[in-house]
Backbone as a printed PyTorch tensor [residue, N CA C, xyz], in Angstrom:
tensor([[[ 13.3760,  -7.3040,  -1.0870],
         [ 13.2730,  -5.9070,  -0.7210],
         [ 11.8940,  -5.6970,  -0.1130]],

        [[ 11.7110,  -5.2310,   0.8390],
         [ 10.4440,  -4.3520,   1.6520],
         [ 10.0400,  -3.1950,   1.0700]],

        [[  8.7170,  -3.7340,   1.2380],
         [  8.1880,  -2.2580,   0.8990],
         [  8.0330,  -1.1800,   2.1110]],

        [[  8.2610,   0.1830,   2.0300],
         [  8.2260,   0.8730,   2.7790],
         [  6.7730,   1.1070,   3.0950]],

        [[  6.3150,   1.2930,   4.0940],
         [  4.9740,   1.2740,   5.1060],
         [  5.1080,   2.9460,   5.5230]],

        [[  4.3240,   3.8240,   4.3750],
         [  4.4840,   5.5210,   4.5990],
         [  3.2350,   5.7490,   5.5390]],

        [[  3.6060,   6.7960,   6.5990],
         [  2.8280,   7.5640,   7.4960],
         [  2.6520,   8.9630,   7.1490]],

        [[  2.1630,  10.0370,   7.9870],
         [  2.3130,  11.4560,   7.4570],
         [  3.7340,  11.6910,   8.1580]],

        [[  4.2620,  10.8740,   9.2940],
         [  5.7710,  11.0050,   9.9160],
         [  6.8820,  10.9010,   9.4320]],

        [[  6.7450,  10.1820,   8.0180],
         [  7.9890,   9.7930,   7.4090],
         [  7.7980,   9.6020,   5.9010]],

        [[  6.8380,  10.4680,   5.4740],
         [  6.4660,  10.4170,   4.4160],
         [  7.4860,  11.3610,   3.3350]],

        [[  8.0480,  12.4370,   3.9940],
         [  9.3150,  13.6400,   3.3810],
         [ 10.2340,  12.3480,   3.5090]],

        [[ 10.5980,  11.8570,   4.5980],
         [ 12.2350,  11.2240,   4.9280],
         [ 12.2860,   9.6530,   4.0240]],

        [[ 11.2960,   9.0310,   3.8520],
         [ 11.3930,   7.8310,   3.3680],
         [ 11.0080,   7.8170,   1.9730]],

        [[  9.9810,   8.6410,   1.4380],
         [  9.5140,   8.3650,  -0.2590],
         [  9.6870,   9.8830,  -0.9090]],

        [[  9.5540,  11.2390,  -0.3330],
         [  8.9600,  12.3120,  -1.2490],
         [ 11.0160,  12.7520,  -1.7030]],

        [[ 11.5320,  12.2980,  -0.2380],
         [ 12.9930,  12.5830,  -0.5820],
         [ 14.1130,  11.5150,  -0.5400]],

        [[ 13.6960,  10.5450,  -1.4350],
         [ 13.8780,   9.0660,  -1.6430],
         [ 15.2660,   9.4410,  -2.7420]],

        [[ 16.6780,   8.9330,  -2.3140],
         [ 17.6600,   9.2830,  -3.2660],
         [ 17.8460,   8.2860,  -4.1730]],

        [[ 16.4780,   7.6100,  -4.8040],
         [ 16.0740,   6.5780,  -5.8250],
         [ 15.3890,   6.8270,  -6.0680]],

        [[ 14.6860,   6.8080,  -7.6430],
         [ 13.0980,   6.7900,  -8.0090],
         [ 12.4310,   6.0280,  -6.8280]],

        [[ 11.1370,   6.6300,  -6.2200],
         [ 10.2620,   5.6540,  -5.8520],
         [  8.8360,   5.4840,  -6.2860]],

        [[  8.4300,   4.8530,  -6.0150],
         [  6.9390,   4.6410,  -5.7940],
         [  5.8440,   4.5760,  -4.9800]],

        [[  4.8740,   5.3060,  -4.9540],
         [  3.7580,   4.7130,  -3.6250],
         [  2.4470,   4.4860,  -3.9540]],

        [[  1.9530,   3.9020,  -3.4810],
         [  0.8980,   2.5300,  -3.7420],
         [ -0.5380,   3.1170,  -2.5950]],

        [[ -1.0640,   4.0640,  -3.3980],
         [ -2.2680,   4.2060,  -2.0920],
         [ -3.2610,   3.4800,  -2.2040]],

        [[ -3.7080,   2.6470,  -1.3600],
         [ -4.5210,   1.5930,  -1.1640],
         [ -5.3640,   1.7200,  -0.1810]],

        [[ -6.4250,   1.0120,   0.0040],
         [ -7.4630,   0.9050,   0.8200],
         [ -8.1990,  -0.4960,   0.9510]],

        [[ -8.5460,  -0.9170,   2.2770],
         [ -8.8010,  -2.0980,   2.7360],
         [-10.3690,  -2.5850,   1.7220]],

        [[-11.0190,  -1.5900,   1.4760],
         [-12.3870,  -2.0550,   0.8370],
         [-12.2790,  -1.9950,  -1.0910]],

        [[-10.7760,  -1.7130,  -1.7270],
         [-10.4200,  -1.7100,  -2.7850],
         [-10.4240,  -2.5920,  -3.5960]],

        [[-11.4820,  -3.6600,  -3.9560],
         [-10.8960,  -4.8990,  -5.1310],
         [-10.1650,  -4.7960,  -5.4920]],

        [[ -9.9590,  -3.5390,  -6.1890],
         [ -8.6380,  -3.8010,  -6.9450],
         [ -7.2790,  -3.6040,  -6.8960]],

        [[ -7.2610,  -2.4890,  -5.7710],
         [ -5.9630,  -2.6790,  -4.7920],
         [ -5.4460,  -3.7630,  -4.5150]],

        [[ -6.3510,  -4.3630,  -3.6600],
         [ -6.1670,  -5.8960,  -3.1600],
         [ -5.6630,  -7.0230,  -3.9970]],

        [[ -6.3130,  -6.9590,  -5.0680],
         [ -5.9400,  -7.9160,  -6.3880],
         [ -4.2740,  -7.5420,  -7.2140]],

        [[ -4.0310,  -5.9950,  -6.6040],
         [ -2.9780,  -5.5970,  -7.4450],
         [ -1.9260,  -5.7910,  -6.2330]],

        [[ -1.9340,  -5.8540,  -5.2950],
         [ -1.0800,  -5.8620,  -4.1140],
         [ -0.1760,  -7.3200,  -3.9940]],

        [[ -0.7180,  -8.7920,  -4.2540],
         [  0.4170,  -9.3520,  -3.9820],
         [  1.5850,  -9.3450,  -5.3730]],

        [[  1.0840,  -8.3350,  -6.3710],
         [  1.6810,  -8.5920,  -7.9430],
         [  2.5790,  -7.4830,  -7.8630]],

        [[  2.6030,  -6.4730,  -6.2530],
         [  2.9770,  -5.4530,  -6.6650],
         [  4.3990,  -5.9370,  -5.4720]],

        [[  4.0560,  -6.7700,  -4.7930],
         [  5.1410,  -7.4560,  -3.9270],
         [  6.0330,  -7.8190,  -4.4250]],

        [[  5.2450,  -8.6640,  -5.4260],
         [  6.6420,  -9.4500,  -6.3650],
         [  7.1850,  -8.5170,  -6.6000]],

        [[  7.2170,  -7.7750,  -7.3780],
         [  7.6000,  -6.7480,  -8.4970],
         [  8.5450,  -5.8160,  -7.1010]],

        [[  8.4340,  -5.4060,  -6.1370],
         [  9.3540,  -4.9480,  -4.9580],
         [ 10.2640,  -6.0630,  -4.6970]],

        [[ 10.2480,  -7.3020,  -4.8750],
         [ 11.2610,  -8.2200,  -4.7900],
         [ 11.8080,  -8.7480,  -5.5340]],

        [[ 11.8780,  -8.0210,  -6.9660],
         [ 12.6950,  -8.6810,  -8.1550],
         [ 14.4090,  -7.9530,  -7.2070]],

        [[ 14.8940,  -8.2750,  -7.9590],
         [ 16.1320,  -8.5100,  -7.5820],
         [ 17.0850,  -7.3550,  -8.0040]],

        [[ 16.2830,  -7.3430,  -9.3420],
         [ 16.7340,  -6.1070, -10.1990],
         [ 16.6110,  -4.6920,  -9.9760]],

        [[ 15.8850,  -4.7660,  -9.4070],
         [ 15.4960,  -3.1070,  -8.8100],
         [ 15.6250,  -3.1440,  -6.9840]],

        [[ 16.6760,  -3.9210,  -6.6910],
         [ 17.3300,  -3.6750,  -5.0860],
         [ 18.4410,  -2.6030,  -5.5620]],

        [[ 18.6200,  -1.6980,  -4.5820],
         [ 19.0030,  -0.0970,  -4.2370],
         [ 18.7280,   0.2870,  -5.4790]],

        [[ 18.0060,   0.2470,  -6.3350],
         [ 17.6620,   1.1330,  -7.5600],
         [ 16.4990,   1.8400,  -7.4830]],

        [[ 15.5950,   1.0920,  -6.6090],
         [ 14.3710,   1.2500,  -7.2110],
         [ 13.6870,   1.4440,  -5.3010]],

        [[ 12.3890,   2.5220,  -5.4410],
         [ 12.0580,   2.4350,  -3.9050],
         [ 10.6880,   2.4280,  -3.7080]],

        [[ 10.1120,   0.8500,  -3.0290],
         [  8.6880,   0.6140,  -3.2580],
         [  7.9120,   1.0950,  -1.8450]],

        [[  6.9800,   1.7470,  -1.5760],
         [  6.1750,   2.4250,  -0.4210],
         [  4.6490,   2.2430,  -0.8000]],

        [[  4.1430,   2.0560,   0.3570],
         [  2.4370,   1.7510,   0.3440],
         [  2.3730,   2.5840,   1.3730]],

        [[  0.9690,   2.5680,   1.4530],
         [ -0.3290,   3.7600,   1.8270],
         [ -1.2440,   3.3560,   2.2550]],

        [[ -1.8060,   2.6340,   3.1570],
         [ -3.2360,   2.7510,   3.6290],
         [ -4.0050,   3.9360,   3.9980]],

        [[ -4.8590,   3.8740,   3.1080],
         [ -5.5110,   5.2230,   2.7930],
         [ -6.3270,   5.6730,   3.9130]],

        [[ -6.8620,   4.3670,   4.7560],
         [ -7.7880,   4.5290,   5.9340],
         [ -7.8000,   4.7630,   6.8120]],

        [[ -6.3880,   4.5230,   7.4130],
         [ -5.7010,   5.0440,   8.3110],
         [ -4.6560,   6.1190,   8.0620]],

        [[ -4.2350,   6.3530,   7.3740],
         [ -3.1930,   7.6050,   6.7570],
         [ -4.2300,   8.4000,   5.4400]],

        [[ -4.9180,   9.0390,   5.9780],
         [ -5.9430,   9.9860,   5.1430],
         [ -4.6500,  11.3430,   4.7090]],

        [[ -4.3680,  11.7660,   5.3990],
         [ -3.4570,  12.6450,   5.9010],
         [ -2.6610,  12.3900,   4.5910]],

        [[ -1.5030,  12.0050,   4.5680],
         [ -0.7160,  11.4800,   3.4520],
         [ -1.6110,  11.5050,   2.2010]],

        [[ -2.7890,  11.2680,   1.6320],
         [ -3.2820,  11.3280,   0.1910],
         [ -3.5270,  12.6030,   0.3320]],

        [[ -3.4230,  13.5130,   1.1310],
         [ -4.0820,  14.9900,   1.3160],
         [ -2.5370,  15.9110,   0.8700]],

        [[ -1.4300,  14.8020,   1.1650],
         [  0.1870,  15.7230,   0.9370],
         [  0.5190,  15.6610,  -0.2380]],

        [[ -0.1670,  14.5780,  -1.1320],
         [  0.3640,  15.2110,  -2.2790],
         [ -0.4300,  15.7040,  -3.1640]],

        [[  0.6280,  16.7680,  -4.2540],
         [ -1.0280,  17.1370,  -4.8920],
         [ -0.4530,  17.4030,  -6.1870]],

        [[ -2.2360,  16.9990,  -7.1570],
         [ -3.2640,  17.4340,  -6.3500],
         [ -3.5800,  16.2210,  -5.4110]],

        [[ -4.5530,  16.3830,  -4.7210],
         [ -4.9440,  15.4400,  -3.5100],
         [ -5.1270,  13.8760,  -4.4190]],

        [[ -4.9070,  12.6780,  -3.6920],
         [ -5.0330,  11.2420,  -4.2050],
         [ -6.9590,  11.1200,  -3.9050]],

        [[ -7.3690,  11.0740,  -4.8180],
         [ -9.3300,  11.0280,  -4.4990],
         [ -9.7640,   9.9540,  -4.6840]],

        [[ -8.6260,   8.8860,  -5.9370],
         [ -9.6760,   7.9370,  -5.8780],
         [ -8.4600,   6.5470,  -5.6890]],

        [[ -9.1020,   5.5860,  -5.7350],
         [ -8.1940,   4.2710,  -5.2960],
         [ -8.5460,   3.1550,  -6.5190]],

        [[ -7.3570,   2.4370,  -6.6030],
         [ -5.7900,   2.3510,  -6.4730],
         [ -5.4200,   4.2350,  -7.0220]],

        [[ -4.1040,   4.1360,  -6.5720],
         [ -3.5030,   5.2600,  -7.2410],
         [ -2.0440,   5.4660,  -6.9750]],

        [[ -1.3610,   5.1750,  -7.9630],
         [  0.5340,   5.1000,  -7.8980],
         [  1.0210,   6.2230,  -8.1070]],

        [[  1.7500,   6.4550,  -7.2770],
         [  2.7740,   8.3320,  -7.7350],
         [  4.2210,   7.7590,  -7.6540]],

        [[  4.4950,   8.3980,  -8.6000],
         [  5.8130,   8.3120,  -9.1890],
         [  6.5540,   9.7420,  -8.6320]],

        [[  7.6390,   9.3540,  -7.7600],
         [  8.8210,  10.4590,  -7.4280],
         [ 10.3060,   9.7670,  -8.1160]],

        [[ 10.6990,  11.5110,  -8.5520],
         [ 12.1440,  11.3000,  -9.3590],
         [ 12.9990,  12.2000,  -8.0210]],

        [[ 13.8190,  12.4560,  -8.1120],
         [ 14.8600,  13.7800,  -7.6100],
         [ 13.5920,  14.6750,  -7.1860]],

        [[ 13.2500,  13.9150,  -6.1600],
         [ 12.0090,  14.3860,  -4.8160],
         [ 11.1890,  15.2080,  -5.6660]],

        [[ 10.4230,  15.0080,  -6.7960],
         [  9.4230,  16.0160,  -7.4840],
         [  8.7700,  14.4680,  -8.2760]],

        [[  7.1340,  14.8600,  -8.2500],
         [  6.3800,  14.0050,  -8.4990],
         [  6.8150,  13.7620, -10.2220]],

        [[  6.4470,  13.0800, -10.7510],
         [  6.8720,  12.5850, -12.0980],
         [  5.5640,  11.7400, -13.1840]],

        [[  5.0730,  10.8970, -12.2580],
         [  4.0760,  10.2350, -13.2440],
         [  3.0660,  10.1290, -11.6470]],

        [[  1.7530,   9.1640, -12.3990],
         [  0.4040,   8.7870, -11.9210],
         [ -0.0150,   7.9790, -12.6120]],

        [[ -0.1270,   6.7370, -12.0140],
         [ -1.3380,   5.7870, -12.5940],
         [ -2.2740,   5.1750, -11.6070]],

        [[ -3.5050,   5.1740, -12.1920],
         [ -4.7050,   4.7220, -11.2980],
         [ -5.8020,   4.2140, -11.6280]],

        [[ -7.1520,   3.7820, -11.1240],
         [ -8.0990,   3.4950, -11.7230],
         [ -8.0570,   2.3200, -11.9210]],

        [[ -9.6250,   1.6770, -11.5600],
         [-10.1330,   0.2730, -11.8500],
         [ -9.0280,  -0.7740, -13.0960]],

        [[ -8.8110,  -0.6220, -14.2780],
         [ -7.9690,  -1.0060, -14.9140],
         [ -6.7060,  -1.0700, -15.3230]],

        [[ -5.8680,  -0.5420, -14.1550],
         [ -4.6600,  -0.4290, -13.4320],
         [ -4.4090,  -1.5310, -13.7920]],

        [[ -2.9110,  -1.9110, -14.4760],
         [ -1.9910,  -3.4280, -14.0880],
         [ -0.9460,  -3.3490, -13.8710]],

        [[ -0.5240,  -4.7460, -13.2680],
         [  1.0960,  -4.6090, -13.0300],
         [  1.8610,  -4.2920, -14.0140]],

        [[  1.3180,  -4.7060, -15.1220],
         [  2.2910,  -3.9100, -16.1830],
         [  2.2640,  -3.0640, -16.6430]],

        [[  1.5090,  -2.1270, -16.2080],
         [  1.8240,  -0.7330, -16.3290],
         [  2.6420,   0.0780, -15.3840]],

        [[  2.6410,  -0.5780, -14.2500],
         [  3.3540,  -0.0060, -12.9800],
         [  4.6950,  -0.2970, -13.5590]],

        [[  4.9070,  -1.0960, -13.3200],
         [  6.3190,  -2.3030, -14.0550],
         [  6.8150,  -1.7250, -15.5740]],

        [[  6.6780,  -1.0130, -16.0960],
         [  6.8220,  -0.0850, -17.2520],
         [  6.8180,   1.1770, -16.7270]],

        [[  6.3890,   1.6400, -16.2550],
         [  6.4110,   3.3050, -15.8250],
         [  7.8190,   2.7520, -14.5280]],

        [[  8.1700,   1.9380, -14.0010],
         [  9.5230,   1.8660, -13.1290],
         [ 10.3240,   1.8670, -14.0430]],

        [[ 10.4710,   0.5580, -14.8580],
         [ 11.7930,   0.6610, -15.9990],
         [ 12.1300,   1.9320, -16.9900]],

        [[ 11.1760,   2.2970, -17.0250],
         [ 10.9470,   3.8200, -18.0300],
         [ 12.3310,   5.1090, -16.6170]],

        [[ 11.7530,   4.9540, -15.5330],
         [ 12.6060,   6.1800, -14.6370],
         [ 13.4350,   5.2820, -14.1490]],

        [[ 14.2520,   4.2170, -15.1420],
         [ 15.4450,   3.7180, -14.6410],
         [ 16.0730,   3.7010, -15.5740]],

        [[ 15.5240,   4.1930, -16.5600],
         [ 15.9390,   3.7270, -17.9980],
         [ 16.9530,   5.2440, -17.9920]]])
């Protein structure tokens, strides 16, 4: 499964009104820990188990400023995951000590 690549163009049509839980992944090129969390967050978009269940979307923050400004309150700091249910925000996790298994638990939790 691909992760969806959100703009401010398709940010309503592909993740905010996603007819699956999704997820989005705002990231930034100068992020350690983005970076470190990004190929763990690939896997985890290509388990097998969460194909048409589950809907994974990233964010480059540096070029799509715009998009951390749409949801709110505004995305300020990096990493930072938003959780959409039935197109209304639901959870947030973020911050330097962010792991995949917390992401990976907050998915199974809005599938559960």
């Amino acid at each position: 499964m691909a992760i969806t690549e959100i703009t401010k163009d398709n940010f309503d049509a592909e993740f905010k009104n996603s007819p699956v839980p999704a997820v989005l992944d705002f990231w930034g090129p100068k992020c350690g820990t983005c970076l470190a969390l990004m190929p763990k967050y690939h896997e985890l978009a290509d388990n097998p188990k969460y194909e048409g269940r589950f809907k994974f979307c990233s964010v480059d923050t540096s070029s799509n400023r715009r998009v951390a400004m749409m949801v709110r309150p505004a995305v300020m700091g990096l990493p930072m995951f938003v959780f959409y249910k039935d197109g209304a925000e639901v959870a947030r996790l973020g911050g330097h000590s962010l792991t995949i298994e917390a992401i990976t638990a907050k998915v199974d939790e809005l599938l559960a």
